[in-house]
N, C-alpha and C positions, 0 to 999 in steps of 0.2 A: 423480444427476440429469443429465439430458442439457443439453447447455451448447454455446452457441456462441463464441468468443473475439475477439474484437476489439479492435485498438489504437485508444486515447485522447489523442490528440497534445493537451497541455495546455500551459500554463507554468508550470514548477514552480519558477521565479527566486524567491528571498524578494523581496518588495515593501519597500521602505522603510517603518520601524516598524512592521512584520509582526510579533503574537508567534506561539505555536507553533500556535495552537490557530485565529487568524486564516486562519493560513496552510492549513494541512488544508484546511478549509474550502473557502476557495477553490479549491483545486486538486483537492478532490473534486468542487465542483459544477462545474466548467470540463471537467471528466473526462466527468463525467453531457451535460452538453452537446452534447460531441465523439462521444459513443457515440450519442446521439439524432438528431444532426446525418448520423452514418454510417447508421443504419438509415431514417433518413428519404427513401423513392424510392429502394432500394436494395434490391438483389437477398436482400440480408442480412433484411430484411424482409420477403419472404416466408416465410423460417423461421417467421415466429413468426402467419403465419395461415391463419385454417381455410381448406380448399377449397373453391373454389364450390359451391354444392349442397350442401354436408356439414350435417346433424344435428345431426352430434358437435359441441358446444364445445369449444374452441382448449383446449388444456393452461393451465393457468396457469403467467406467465412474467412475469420482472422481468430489470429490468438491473443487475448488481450492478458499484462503480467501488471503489475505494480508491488511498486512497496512504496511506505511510508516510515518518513522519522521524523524527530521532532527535535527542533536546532534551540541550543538557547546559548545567546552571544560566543556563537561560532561550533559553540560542541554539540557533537548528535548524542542524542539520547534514545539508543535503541531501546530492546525490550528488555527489564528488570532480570537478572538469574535469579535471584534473593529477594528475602521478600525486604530485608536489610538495605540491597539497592532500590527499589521500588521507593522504599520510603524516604532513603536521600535523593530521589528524581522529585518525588512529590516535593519535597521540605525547596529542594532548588526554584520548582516552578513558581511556588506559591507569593503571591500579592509581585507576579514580575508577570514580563508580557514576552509570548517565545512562538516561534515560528512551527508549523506543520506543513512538511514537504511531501507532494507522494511524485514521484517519476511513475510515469505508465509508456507504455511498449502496447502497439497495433502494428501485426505482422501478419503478411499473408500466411494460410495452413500449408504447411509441409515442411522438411525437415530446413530445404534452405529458399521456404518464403522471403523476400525481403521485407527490412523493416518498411511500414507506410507510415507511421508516425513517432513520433516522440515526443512528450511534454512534462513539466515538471509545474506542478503547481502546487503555489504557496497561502497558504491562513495563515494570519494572525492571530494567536489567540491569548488572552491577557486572566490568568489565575486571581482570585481575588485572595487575600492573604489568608492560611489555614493555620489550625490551632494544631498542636501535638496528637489532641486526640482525632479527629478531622484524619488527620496523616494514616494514624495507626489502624483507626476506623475501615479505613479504606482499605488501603494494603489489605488487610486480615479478609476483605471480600473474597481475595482472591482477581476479582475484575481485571483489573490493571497487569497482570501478570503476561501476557501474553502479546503486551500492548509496546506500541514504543510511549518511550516517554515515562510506561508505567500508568495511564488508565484509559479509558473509555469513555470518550465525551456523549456516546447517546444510552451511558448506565447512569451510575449513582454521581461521577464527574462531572454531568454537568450542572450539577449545583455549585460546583468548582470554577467556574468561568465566567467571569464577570463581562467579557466581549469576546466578539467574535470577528474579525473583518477578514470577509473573505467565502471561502467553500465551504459549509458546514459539513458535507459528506467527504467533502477531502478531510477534512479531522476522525473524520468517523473511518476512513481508508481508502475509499476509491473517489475521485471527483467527477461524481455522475455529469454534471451538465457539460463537464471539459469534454470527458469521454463520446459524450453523446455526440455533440459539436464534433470532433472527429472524425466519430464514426457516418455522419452523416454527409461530412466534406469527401467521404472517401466513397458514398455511394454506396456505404453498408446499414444505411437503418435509412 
């Protein structure tokens, strides 16, 4: 499917007595927002319309947003500031078993398309237990930095994972087969 990419400047700070599922939420639809917000009187917006004159109807097109976090008994573990916190997320996950959640948002284009989907889907995924240096090792990659949770299950982490149940590409960030499944219910792929 042809795709245009644009960044979502959100705030992905856990809010006070935010649980995990609050928080998604949030930062999906503040995502959806931010994407509406750019296309709206922007060049990016002509992408998505017919030409003057034209016949043809526009291709059908939505905005797809997510985010993902990763829950361990009940706390989100967003993305590392430090490489200090990175390495107390790793030290947490390790030889324990913790949840990867991503919310995604499929919305018609324009600035007040309505929402067509909403879904949150969850992996299991079970760390096998790591050593100091393991920890340190990693962190120092840099990898994990940008990650929630603190790494990147399709880098050097997943040597980190003893199981999986569930969406492998939801751990990774987007859950392509959910998405697809969507997007096909909706008469877009």
């Amino acid at each position: 499917m042809p795709f245009v990419l644009l960044g979502a400047d959100a705030d992905e700070g856990l809010h006070a007595d935010e649980d995990a599922a609050a928080y998604l939420e949030r930062v999906a639809d503040a995502k959806l927002a931010a994407v509406r917000a750019r296309l709206h009187g922007s060049a990016a917006a002509s992408l998505f319309a017919r030409p003057a004159g034209s016949a043809t109807p526009p291709a059908p097109c939505a905005i797809l947003v997510a985010d993902t976090t990763v829950v361990l008994d009940g706390a989100v573990l967003g993305k590392p500031r430090t490489a200090e916190e990175g390495e107390a997320m790793l030290r947490r996950l390790a030889g324990r078993t913790h949840e990867v959640r991503t919310r995604f948002l499929l919305a018609a284009c324009g600035l007040d398309g309505a929402l067509l989907h909403g879904e949150t889907v969850t992996t299991v995924v079970t760390f096998r237990p790591l050593t100091a240096a393991e920890v340190a090792w990693y962190v120092s990659s840099g990898e994990g930095s940008d990650k929630a949770g603190g790494y990147a299950i399709q880098g050097r982490a997943a040597a980190f994972a003893s199981r999986i149940d569930g969406s492998y590409s939801n751990v990774v960030g987007l859950p392509a087969c959910e998405v697809s499944v969507a997007l096909r219910a909706l008469g877009l792929r």
